[in-house]
C-alpha positions in Angstrom: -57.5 -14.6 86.8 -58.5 -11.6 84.8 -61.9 -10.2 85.0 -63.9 -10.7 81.7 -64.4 -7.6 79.7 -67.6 -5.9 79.6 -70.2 -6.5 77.0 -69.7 -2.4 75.8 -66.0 -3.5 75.5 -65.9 -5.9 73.5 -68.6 -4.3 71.2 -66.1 -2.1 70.9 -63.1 -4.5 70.2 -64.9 -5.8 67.5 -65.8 -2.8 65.9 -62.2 -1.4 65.8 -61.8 -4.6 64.3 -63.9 -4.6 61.8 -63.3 -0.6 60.9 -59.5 -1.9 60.7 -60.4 -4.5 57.7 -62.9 -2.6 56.2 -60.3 0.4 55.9 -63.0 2.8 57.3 -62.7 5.0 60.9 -65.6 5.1 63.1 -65.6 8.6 65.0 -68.9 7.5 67.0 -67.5 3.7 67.8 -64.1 3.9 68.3 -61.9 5.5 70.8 -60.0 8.6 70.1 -56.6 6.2 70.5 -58.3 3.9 68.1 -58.2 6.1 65.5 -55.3 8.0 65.5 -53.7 4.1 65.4 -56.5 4.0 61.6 -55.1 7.4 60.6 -51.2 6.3 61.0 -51.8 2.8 59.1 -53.7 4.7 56.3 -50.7 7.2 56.1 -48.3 4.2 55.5 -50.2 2.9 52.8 -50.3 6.6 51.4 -46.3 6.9 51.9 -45.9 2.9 50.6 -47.8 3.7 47.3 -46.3 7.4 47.1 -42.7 5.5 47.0 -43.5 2.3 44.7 -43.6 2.3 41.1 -46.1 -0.1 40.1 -45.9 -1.7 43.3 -42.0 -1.9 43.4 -39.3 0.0 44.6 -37.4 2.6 42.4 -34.5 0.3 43.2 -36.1 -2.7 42.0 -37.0 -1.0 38.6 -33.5 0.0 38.4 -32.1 -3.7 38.8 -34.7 -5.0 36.6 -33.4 -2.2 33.7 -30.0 -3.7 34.4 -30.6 -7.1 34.4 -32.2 -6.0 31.4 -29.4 -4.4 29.4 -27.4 -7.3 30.5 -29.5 -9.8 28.8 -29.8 -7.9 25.7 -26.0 -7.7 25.5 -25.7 -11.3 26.1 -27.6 -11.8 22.8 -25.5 -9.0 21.0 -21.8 -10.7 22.5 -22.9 -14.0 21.3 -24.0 -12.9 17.7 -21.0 -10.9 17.1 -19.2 -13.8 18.7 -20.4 -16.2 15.7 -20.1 -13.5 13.2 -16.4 -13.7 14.1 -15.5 -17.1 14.3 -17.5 -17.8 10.8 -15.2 -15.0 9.8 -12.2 -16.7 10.7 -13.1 -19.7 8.8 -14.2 -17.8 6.0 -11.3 -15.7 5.4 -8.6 -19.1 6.2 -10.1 -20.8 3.3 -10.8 -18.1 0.9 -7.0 -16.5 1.4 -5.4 -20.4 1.2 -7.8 -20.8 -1.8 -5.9 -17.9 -3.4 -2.7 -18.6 -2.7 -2.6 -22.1 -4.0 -4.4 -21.4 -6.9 -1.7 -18.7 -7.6 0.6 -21.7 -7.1 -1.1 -23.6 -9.3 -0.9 -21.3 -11.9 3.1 -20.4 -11.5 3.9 -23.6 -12.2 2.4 -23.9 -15.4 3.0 -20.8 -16.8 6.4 -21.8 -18.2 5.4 -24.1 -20.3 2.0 -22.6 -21.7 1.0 -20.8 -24.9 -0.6 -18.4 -22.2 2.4 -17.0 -20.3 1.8 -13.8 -19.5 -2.6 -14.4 -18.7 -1.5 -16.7 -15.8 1.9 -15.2 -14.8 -0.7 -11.9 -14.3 -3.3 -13.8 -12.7 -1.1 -15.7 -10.2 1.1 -12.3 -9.6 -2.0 -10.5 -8.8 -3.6 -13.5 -6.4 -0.9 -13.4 -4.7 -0.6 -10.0 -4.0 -4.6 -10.2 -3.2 -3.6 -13.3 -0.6 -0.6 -11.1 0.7 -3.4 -7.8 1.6 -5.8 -9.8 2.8 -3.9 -12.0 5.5 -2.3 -8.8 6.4 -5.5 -7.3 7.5 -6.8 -11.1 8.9 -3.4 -10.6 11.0 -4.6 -7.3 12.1 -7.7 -8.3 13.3 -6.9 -11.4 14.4 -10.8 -13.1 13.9 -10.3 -15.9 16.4 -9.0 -13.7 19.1 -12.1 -11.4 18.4 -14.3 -14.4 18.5 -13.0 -16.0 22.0 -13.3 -12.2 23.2 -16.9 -12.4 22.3 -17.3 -15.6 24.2 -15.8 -15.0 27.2 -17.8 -11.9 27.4 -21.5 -13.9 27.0 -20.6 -15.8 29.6 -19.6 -13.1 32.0 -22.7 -11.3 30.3 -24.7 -14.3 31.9 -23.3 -14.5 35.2 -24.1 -10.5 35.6 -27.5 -11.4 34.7 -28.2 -14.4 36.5 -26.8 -12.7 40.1 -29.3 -9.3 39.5 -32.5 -12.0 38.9 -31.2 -14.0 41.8 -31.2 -10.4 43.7 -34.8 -9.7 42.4 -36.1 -13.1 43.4 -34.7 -13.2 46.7 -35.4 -10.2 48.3 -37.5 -7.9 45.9 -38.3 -5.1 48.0 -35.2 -4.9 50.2 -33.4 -3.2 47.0 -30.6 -1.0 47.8 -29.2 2.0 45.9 -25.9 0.5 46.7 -27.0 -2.9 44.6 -28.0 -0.5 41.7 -24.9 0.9 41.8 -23.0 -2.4 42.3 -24.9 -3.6 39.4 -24.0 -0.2 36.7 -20.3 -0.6 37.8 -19.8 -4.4 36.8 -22.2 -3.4 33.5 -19.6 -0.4 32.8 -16.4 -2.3 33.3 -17.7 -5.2 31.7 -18.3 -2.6 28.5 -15.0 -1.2 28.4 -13.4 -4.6 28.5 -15.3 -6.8 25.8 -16.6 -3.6 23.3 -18.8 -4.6 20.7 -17.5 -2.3 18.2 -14.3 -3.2 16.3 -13.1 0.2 15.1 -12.2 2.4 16.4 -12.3 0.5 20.1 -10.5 -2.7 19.6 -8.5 -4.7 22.3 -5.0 -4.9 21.3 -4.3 -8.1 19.9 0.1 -7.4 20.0 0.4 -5.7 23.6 4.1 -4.9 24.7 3.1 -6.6 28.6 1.2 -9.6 28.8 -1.4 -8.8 32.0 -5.0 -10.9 33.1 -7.7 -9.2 31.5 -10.0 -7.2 34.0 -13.3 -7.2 33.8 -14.3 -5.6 37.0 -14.0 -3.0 39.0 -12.0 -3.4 43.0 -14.3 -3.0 45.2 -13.8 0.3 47.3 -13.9 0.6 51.1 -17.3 1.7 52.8 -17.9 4.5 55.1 -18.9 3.9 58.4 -22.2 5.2 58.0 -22.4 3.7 54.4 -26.2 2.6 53.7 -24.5 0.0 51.9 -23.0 -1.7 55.1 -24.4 -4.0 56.6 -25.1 -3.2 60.6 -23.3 -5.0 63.5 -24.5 -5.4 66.5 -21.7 -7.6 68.3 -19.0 -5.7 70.5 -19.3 -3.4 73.0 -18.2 -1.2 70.1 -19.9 -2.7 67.6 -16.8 -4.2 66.1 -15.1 -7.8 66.3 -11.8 -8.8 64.8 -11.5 -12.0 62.7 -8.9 -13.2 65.6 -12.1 -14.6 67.8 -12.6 -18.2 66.2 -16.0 -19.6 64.6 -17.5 -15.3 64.1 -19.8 -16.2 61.3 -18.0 -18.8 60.2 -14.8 -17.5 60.0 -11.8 -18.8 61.9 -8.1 -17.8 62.2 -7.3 -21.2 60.2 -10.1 -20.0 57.2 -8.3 -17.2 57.1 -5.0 -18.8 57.1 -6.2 -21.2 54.2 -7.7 -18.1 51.5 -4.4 -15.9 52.1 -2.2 -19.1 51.0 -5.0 -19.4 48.2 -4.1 -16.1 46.8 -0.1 -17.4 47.3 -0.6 -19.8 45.4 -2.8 -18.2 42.7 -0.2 -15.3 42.2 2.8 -17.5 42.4 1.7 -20.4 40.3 -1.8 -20.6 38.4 -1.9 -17.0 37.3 2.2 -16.8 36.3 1.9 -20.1 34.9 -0.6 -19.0 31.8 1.1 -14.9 31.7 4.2 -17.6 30.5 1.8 -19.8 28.2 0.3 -16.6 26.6 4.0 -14.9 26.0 4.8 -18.0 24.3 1.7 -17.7 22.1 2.3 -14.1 21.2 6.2 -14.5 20.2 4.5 -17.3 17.6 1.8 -15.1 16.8 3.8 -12.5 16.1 6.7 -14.3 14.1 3.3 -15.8 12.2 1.8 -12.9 11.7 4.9 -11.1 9.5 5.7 -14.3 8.0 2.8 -15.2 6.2 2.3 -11.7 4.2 6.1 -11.6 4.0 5.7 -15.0 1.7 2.8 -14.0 -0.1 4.3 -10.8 -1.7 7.7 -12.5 -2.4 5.8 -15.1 -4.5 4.2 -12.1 -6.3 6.9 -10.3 -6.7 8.8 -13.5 -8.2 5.5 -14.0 -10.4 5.7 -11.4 -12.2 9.7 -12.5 -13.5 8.6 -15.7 -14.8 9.2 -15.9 -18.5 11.3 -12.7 -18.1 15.0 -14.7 -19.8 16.2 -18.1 -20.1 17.6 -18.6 -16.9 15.1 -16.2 -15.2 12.0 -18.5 -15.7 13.0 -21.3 -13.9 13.8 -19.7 -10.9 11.0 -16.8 -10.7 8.7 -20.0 -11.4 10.1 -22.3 -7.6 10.1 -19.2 -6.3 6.5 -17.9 -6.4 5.7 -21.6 -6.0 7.4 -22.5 -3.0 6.3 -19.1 -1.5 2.6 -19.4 -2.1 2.4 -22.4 -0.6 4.5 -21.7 2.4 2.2 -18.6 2.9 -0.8 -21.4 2.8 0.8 -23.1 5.4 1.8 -20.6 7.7 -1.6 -18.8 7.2 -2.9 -22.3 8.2 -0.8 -22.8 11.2 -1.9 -19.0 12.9 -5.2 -19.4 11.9 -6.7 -22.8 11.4 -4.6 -23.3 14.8 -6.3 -20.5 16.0 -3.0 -18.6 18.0 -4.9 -15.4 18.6 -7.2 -17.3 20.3 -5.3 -19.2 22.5 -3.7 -16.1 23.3 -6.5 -14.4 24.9 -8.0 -17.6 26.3 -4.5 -17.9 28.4 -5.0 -13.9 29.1 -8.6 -14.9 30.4 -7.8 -17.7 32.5 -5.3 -15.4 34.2 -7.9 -12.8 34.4 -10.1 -15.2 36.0 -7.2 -16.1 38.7 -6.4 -12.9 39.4 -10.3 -11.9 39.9 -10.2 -15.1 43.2 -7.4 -13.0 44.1 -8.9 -10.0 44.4 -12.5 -11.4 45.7 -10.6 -12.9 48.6 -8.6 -9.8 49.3 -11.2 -8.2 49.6 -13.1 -10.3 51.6 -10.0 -10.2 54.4 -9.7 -6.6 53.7 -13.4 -6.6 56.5 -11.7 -6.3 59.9 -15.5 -6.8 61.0 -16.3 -10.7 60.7 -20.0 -9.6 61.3 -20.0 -7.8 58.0 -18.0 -10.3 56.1 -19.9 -12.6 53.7 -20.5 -16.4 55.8 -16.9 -18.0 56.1 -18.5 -21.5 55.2 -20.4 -19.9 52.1 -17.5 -18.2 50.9 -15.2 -20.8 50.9 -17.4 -23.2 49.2 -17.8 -20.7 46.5 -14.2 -20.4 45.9 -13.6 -24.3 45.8 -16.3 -24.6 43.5 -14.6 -22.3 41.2 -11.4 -23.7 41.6 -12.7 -26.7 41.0 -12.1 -28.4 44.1 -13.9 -29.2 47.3 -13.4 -27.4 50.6 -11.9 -30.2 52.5 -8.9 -29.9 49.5 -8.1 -26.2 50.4 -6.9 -27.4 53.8 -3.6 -27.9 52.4 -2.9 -24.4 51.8 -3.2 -23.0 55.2 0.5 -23.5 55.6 1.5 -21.8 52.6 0.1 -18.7 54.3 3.5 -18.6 56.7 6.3 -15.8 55.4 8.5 -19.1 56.1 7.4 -20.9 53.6 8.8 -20.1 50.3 7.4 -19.6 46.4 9.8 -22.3 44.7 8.5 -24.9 47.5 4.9 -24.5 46.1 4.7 -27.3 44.1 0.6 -27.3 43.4 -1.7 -25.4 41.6 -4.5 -23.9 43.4 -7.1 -24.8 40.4 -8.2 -28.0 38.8 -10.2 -26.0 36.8 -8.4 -24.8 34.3 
C-alpha cells in the first residue's frame, strides 16, 4: 500500500487544481514545475487562437469559400440550364411556325388577286426560317441544355463531399483538401463554361471522346503532408500481395482491374459507337434543314414568274418548307444534340470508374489506400450493382482471357 499524502500535499494538489481551471498561476502555492506546466498550457491557447480564424482553421475557411462557390454555381448551371432548354422549345416552334406558314402561303399565291404580297411574304419567311435554324444548328440548345445539367449535378456532388469534409472532421483540414477541392472546381469550369461565346463546347468534334471533368490524380511525395502515415513494415511499406491489409486482397484486386476491362472494352466503347451514330444524323440534320428552307425561298420568289413556271416554283417551295418543318422537328423536337452529349457523358462517367480505380491500384502501400471493402461498395453502388455481383469479373482480369469473350457490361446503371 501507498502511504497517504500529507495534508500540505494535497492542499497543494488542490490548489494547482483549482489555479488550472481558474486559468490563474499561483507563484506562492504552487511548485515551480507546476507552473511552468500553467505557462505551456496558456501558450497553446495563445498559439491555438493566433492560428484560428474565428475559431477555425485557415483551411477550414478555405473549404467553406469552396463549398461556397460551388453552391453558387450550382444555382447559376441550373438557371442557364432552363434558360436553354426553354430556348430549344422556343425556337422549334417559332422556326416550324414560319416555315409552314410560308407554306401556307405558297400554295395560295397562284390563284390570288394578291400574288406578289404573299409570294414576298412566304419568300422572305422562308429565308427568315432558313437563318434562324442555321444558327439553332449552331448552337445546338438541347445539347447546351443537357451540358447544363450534367454540370449541376456534378456541381452538387463537389458540394455535398466539401460539407461532408467540414462536418466530419472540421479542424483536421488539410492544405492538400483545399487544394483537392480548387482543382475539381477548376476542371469542372473549363468543362461545363457558363458563357456561350466565345467559350463554347464543340457541338461537331472530328473524335468522339468521354467528356472529362476532372483532373488525374498525381502521385504524392514521400514526405507529402497530403499522405497519409504508415506505420506497418519494417520499412514502413506493405504490398497489396499480403491478403485482408485494410481490406484489400489479391482477389479485390483481381475483381477492380477486370472492372476497368470491362468498362474500356464494353460500357465506355459501347456509347463512343451510340454518340458517333448520333453525330453522323446530327450532322446530315443539321445541313439538311437550312438546305430546304432556302430552296423553298428561292423557289418562292418564281411563283407567278410564266405559265409553266408557277406551278412548279409553287410544289416546290411547298414541299420544301414543310420538309424543312419536319427535319427541323426531327433534330430538335427529337433532341439529337442532346442525346449526343448524354452518350458523351455517360462515357465520361465510365471512363472517370476507370480512372478512380487506377488510381486506387496505382498505391503500392495498402495502408494508404482508401478501405478495400469501402471502396468497392462505392463502385457497385455506382455501377449500379451490388458487391457480391462484381465477383464475376475477377477472371476477366487474366491476359488469357480475351475482349470478344466479354459478353457483359460492367454497369446496370446506365
Amino acid at each position: 500500500m501507498l502511504p497517504a499524502a500529507s495534508p500540505s500535499r494535497r492542499r497543494r494538489i488542490g490548489l494547482c487544481s483549482q489555479t488550472r481551471r481558474c486559468g490563474i498561476v499561483s507563484t506562492t502555492n504552487t511548485s515551480t514545475f507546476d507552473r511552468r506546466q500553467l505557462v505551456s498550457i496558456d501558450e497553446d491557447r495563445v498559439v491555438n487562437n493566433t492560428g484560428d480564424v474565428d475559431g477555425a482553421p485557415v483551411s477550414m475557411e478555405k473549404l467553406r469559400a469552396i463549398a461556397d462557390a460551388a453552391a453558387d454555381r450550382v444555382e447559376m448551371h441550373d438557371i442557364i440550364g432552363r434558360q436553354r432548354d426553354n430556348w430549344n422549345h422556343l425556337l422549334l416552334h417559332s422556326t416550324n411556325s414560319l416555315a409552314l406558314a410560308a407554306s401556307l402561303m405558297a400554295a395560295l399565291a397562284p390563284a390570288s388577286t394578291s400574288l406578289i404580297a404573299l409570294k414576298a411574304s412566304a419568300g422572305f419567311l422562308l429565308a427568315t426560317a432558313a437563318v434562324v435554324m442555321a444558327a439553332v444548328n449552331k448552337i445546338q440548345p438541347s445539347q447546351l441544355a443537357e451540358e447544363q445539367r450534367n454540370a449541376t449535378r456534378l456541381w452538387r456532388e463537389l458540394e455535398r463531399d466539401l460539407s461532408a469534409t467540414l462536418a466530419a472532421s472540421p479542424m483536421a483540414s488539410r492544405n492538400c483538401d483545399v487544394h483537392a477541392a480548387m482543382e475539381r472546381l477548376l476542371a469542372l469550369d473549363a468543362a461545363y463554361p457558363l458563357p456561350l461565346l466565345p467559350i463554347v463546347l464543340e457541338k461537331f468534334p472530328k473524335d468522339v471522346e468521354p467528356t472529362r471533368w476532372w483532373t488525374r490524380k498525381k502521385p504524392e511525395g514521400r514526405h507529402s503532408p497530403c499522405r497519409k502515415p504508415c506505420c506497418n513494415g519494417r520499412h514502413g511499406t506493405r504490398q497489396a500481395s499480403m491478403a485482408g491489409d485494410n481490406g484489400w486482397s489479391r482477389e479485390l484486386e483481381d475483381e477492380m482491374r477486370g472492372i476497368v476491362r470491362v468498362l474500356r472494352a464494353k460500357d465506355e466503347q459501347e456509347y463512343l459507337s451510340f454518340g458517333k451514330l448520333a453525330l453522323r444524323l446530327n450532322r446530315g440534320l443539321t445541313v439538311a434543314g437550312p438546305a430546304l428552307a432556302g430552296t423553298a425561298a428561292i423557289a418562292a420568289a418564281f411563283i407567278g414568274s410564266g405559265d409553266t413556271g408557277a406551278s412548279w416554283a409553287s410544289d416546290v417551295a411547298i414541299v420544301g418548307a414543310a420538309l424543312a418543318a419536319a427535319v427541323n422537328t426531327v433534330e430538335h423536337g427529337g433532341q439529337v444534340g442532346m442525346v449526343f452529349e448524354l452518350c458523351r457523358n455517360v462515357a465520361g462517367f465510365y471512363r472517370k470508374i476507370q480512372d478512380d480505380i487506377v488510381d486506387v491500384l496505382g498505391e503500392a502501400d495498402v495502408e494508404r489506400r482508401e478501405n478495400g471493402e469501402v471502396f468497392e461498395t462505392k463502385v457497385a453502388l455506382r455501377l449500379g450493382r451490388s458487391p457480391s455481383d462484381l465477383r464475376q469479373f475477377r477472371e476477366m482480369a487474366s491476359p488469357s482471357f480475351r475482349d470478344e469473350d466479354i459478353k457483359n457490361f460492367a454497369g446496370k446503371l446506365f
